[in-house]
C-alpha positions as CSV (number, residue, x, y, z in Angstrom):
1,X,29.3,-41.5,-3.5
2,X,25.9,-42.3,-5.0
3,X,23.2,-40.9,-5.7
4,X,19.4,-41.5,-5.8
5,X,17.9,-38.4,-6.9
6,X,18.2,-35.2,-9.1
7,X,15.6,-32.7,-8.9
8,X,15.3,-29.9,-11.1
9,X,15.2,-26.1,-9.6
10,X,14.8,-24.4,-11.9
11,X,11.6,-22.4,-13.8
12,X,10.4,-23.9,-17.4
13,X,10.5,-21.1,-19.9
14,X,8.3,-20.2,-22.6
15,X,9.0,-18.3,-25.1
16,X,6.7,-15.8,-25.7
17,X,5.1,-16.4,-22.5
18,X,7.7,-14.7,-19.8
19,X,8.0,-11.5,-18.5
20,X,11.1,-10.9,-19.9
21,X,12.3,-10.6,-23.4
22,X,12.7,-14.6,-25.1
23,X,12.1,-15.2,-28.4
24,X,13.4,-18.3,-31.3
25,X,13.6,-17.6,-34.5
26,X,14.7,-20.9,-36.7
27,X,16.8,-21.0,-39.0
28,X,16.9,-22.9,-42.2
29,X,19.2,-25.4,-43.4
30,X,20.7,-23.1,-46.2
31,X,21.7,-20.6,-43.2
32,X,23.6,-22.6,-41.4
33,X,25.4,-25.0,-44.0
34,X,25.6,-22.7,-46.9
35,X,23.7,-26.0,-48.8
36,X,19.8,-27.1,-48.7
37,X,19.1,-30.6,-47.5
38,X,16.7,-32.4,-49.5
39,X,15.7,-34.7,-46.2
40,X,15.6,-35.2,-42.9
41,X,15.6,-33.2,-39.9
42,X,18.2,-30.4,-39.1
43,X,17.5,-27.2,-36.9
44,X,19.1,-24.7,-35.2
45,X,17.8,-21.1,-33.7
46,X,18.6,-17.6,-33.0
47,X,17.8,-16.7,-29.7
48,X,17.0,-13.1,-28.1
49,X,16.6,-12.6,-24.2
50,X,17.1,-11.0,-21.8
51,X,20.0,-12.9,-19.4
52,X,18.7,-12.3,-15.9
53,X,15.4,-14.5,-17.1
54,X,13.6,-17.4,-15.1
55,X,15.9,-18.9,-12.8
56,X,19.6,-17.6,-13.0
57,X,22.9,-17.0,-11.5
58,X,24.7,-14.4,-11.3
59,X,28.6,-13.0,-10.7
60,X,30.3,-10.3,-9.1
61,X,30.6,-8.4,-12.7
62,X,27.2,-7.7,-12.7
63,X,28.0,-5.1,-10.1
64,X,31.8,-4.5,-9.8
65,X,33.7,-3.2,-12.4
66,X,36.5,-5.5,-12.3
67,X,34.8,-8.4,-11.1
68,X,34.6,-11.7,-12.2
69,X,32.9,-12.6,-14.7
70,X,31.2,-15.8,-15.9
71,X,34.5,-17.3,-17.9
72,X,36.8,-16.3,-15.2
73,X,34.9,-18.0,-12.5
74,X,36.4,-21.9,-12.4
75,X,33.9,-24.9,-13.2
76,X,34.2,-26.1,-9.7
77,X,32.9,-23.2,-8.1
78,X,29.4,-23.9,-9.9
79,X,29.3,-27.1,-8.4
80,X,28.9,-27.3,-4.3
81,X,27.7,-28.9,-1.3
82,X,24.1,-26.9,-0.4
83,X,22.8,-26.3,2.6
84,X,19.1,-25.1,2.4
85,X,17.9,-22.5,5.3
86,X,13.9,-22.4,6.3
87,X,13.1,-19.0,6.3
88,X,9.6,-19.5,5.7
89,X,6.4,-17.3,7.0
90,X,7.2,-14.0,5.5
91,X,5.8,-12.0,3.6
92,X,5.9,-8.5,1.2
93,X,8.9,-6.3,1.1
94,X,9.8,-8.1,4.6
95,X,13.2,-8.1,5.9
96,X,14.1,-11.9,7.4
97,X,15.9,-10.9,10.5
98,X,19.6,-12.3,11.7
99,X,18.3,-14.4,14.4
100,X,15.7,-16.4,11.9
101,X,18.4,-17.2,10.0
102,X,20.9,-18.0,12.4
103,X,18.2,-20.5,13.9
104,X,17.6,-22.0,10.8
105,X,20.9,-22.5,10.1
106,X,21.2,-24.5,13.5
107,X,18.3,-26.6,12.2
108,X,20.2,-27.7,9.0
109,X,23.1,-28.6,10.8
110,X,25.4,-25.2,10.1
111,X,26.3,-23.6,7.4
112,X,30.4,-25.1,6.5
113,X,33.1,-22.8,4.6
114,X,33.0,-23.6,1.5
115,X,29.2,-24.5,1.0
116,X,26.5,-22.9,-0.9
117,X,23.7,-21.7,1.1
118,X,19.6,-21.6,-0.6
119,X,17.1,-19.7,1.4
120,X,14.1,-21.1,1.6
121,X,11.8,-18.5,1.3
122,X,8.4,-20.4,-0.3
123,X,7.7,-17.7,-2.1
124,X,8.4,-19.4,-5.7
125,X,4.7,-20.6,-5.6
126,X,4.1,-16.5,-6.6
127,X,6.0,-17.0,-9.7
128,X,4.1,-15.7,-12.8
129,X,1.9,-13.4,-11.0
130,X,2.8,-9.4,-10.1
131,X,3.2,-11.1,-6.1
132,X,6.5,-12.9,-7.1
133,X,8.0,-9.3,-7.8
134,X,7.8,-8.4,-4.4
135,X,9.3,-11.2,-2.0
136,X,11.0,-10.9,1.4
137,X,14.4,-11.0,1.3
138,X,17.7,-11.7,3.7
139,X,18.3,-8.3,5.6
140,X,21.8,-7.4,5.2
141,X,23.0,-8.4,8.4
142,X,22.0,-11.8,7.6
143,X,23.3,-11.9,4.4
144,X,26.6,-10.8,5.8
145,X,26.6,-12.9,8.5
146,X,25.9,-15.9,5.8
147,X,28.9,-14.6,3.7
148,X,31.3,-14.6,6.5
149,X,31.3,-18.2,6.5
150,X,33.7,-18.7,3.0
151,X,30.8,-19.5,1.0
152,X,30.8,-20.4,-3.0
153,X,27.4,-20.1,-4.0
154,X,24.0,-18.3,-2.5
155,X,20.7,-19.1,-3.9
156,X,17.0,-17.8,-3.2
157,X,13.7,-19.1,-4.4
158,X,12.9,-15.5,-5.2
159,X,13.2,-12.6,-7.8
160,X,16.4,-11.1,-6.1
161,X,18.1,-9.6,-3.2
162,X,16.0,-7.0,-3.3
163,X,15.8,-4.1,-0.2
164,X,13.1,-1.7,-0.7
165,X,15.1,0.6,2.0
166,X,17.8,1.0,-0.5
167,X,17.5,3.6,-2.9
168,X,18.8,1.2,-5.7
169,X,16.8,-1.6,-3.9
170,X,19.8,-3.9,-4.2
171,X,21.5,-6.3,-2.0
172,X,24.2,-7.8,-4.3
173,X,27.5,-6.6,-2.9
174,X,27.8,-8.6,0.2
175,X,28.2,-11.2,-2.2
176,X,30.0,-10.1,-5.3
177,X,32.7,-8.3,-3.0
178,X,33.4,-11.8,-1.5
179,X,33.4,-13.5,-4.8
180,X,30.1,-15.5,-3.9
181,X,27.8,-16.8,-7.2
182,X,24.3,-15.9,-6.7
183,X,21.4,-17.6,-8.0
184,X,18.0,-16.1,-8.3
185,X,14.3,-17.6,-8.7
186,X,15.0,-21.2,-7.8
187,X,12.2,-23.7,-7.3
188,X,11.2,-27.1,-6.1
189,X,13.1,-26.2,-2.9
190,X,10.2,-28.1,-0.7
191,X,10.9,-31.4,-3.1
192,X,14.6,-32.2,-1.5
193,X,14.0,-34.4,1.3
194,X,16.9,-33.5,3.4
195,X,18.7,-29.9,4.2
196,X,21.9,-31.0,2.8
197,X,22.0,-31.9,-0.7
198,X,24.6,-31.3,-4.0
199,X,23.4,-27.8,-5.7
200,X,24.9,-28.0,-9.8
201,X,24.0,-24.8,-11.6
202,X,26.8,-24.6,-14.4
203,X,26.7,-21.7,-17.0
204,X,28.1,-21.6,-20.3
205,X,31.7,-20.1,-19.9
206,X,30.9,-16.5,-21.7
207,X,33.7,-14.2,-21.5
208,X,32.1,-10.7,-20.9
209,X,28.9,-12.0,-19.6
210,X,27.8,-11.2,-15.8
211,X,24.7,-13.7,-15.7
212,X,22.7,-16.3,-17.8
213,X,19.5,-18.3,-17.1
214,X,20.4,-21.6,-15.8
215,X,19.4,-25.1,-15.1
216,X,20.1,-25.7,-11.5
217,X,20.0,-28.8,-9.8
218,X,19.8,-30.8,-6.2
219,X,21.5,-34.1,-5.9
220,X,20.7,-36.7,-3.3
């Protein structure tokens, strides 16, 4: 298969800059050798965040005990065939019904077991500003009915699945009880020119760890 086009989804960070906790501090050569060098150019860093920053994925440890974490997921499941879902045209805090995502879903040719699914929500043009923290979202019906086709991966262009009628304002578990990976605060979404695409958002393989920033990817 070839491909023409890779376009990146995922937020720049800055460190320093974000809303969340990111922060280098370099490290000299005598740190990391245990000898100085009297030339050239050799760096590496500490680095302290927080993992759930810019764009990132997440896995069903984050909420279940004895779910699986980054490590334990395979390689391959990071790696799928996308199908992105317009769900445009809404706004604050607003649930996108079943049927608006049912008919979007028709639009992009069906969602197949096995894909990953990104909802196109538009909202990522609000990122940086106190807006972004309070997007629409799938309602749980929708997401449901999205995980009941044997998905491997769900992305969003927004801060999370969150439900303001919750009292823990979560949405997660439709996914992390059916093993799906979850990827929040994509981007570019309006740049693929075609609904089905490859979506490549590989973490590090962390043991312990239930989510890391990541550099996501469409491939055309």
């Amino acid at each position: 298969m070839l491909f023409h086009q890779i376009i990146d989804l995922s937020h720049q960070l800055r460190p320093g800059h974000e809303a969340r906790r990111l922060s280098l501090e370099r490290l000299e050569a005598t740190q990391i050798t245990g000898a100085p060098r009297e030339e050239g150019w050799y760096v590496m860093h500490y680095i302290g965040m927080d993992n759930h920053l810019g764009t990132h994925l997440e896995v069903p440890y984050h909420c279940l005990e004895d779910g699986a974490d980054l490590a334990q997921i395979p390689a391959q499941q990071y790696v799928a065939q996308a199908v992105r879902l317009d769900v445009r045209g809404y706004g604050e805090h607003q649930a996108i019904p079943l049927d608006a995502v049912q008919e979007a879903a028709t639009r992009a040719g069906g969602i197949r077991q096995g894909d990953a699914v990104v909802a196109w929500t538009g909202w990522s043009r609000h990122y940086g500003t106190p807006t972004y923290l309070h997007p629409p979202y799938l309602s749980e019906e929708a997401l449901r009915w999205v995980v009941g086709h044997g998905i491997k991966m769900y992305g969003i262009d927004t801060p999370g699945a969150m439900n303001p009628d919750r009292p823990d304002r979560l949405n997660h578990l439709p996914l992390f009880e059916a093993g799906v990976v979850y990827i929040e605060s994509l981007t570019n979404l309006e740049q693929i020119p075609q609904d089905r695409f490859l979506l490549v958002a590989l973490p590090p393989a962390i043991a312990g760890l239930e989510g890391i920033t990541v550099r996501a990817v469409a491939v055309v």
